[in-house]
N, C-alpha and C positions, 0 to 999 in steps of 0.2 A: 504494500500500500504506500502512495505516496503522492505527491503533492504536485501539481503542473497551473503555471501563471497563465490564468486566460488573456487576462490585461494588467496593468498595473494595479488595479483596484479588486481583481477577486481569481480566486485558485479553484483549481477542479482536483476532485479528492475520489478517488475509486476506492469503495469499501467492499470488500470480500467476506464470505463466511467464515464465522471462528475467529475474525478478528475483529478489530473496534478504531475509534480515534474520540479525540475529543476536543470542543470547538466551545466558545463562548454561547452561550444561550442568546438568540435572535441572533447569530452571523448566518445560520441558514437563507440561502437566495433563493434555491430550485434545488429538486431533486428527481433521479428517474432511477427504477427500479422499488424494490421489496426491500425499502430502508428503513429503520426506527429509530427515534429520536426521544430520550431520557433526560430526566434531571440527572445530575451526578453529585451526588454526597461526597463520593472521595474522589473523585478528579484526578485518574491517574492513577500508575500501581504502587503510590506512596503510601497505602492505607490509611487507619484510622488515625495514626500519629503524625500522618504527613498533615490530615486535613484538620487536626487539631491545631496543628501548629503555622497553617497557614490562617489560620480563624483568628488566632493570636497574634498573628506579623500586621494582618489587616487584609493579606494578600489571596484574601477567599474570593474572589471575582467569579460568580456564578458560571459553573459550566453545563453542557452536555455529552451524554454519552450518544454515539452515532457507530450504529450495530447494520447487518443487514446484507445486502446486495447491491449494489447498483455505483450509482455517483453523483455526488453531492457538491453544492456550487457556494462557494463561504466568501462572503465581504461583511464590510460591518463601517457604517459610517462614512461611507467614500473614503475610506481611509487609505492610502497605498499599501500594499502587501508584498514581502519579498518572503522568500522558500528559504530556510537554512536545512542542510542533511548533518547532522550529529553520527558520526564515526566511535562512538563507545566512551566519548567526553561527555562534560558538564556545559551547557546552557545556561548563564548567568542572563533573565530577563525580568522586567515588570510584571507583573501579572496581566495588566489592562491591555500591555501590547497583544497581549497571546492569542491568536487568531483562532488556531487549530494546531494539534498535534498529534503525532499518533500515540496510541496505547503501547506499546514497545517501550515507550520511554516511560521512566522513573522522576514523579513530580516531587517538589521538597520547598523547603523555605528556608534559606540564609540569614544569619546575624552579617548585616555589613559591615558590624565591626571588626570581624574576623577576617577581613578582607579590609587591610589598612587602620587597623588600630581605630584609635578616638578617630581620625581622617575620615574612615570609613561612614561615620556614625554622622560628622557634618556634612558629607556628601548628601549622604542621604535628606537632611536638613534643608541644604540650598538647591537641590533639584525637585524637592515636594515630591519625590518618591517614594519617604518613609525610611526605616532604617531595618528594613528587610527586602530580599528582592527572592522570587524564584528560580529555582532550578530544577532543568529537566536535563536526565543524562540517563544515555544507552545509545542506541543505534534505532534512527528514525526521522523522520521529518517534522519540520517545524512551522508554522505561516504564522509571520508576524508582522503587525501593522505600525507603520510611520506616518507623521507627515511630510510630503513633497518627495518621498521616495526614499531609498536606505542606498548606501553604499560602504564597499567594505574595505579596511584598511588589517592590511596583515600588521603583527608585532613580533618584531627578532627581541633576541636579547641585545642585538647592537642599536636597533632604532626602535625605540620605545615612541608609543602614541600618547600627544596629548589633546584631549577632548572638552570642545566646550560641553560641561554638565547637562545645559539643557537638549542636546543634540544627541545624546547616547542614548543609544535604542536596546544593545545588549552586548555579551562578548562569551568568547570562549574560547577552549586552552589552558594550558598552564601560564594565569596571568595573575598579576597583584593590582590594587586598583589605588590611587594613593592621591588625595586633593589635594592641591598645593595652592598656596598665594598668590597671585603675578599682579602686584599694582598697575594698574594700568597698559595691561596686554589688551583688554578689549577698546580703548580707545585709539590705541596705537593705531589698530586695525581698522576703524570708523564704525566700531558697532558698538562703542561704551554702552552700558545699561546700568554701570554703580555696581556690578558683579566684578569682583578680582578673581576669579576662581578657575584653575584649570584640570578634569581631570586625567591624571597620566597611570597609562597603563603600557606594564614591562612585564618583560616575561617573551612566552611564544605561543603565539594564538590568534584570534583575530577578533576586532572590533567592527560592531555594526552602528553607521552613523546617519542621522537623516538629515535631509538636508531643509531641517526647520527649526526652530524653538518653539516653538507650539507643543503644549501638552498635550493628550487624547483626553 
């Protein structure tokens, strides 16, 4: 099962027997064949401790479960949507981005302080994120929504990426995520906003970046 971009704004999803995926509740566009469409209490094969613990992050964003035959057409908002495939790594995303994923993958909820110390915890702060983020890891596809479209920026350990906050859609790999200061980098650039903040990610992996500051 897996994921194919009709257009920029919605993904066709082929669902087989004996497996599943799972999509936000109302991403449903259209669907053809002997398909069924569920609430989903646990969201993923994180079970009851994964979905405790996203009820707790805040990061419980109502899903569904989508069983059946046939295939199934997911947008949500006019939002852009871009496909990531997960090779047996971790997905570091928002919850709210999360279009569709499939059932293969293993859902969870992050302390972002664990990921950059106190830094972690003020990122979370100045991008009105929260100080939790999800993750999904195993081998599977991913549909996740931006605004103005996503693009991808690879991370060596020799060129580490730094990201304006509000522009960070997710990342994955063996990566550290770490906010830094920069007085006046965003004026430098002609886009001051009274934000100093940059976030830099090191390590090897890759980051997904939209090309908006608009929240969803």
């Amino acid at each position: 099962m897996s994921f194919r971009e009709i257009n920029s704004k919605m993904v066709e999803a082929t669902v087989l027997p004996g497996q599943r995926l799972f999509s936000q509740r109302g991403a449903m566009l259209a669907y053809q064949g002997d398909v069924s469409f569920t609430p989903s209490i646990q969201g993923g094969q994180g079970g009851l401790m994964s979905m405790i613990g996203r009820r707790v992050a805040g990061e419980a964003t109502p899903l569904m479960t989508v069983e059946g035959s046939g295939t199934v057409f997911f947008g949500h908002g006019g939002h852009h949507v871009h496909v990531i495939t997960l090779s047996g790594d971790t997905l570091y995303v928002e919850a709210d981005r999360l279009l569709a994923f499939e059932g293969t993958l293993r859902q969870g909820t992050m302390f972002l302080g664990s990921q950059g110390g106190v830094m972690g915890m003020v990122r979370g702060q100045v991008t009105g994120q929260g100080l939790f983020t999800t993750t999904l890891q195993g081998r599977g596809s991913v549909a996740v929504m931006a605004h103005g479209g996503v693009f991808e920026i690879p991370i060596t350990p020799q060129r580490p990426v730094h990201v304006d906050p509000q522009a960070y859609v997710a990342h994955h790999g063996d990566v550290r995520n770490k906010l830094s200061t920069a007085l006046g980098w965003r004026d430098m650039v002609g886009r001051g906003s009274g934000e100093a903040f940059q976030l830099e990610l090191s390590g090897s992996g890759t980051v997904y970046v939209q090309a908006s500051e608009e929240k969803l």
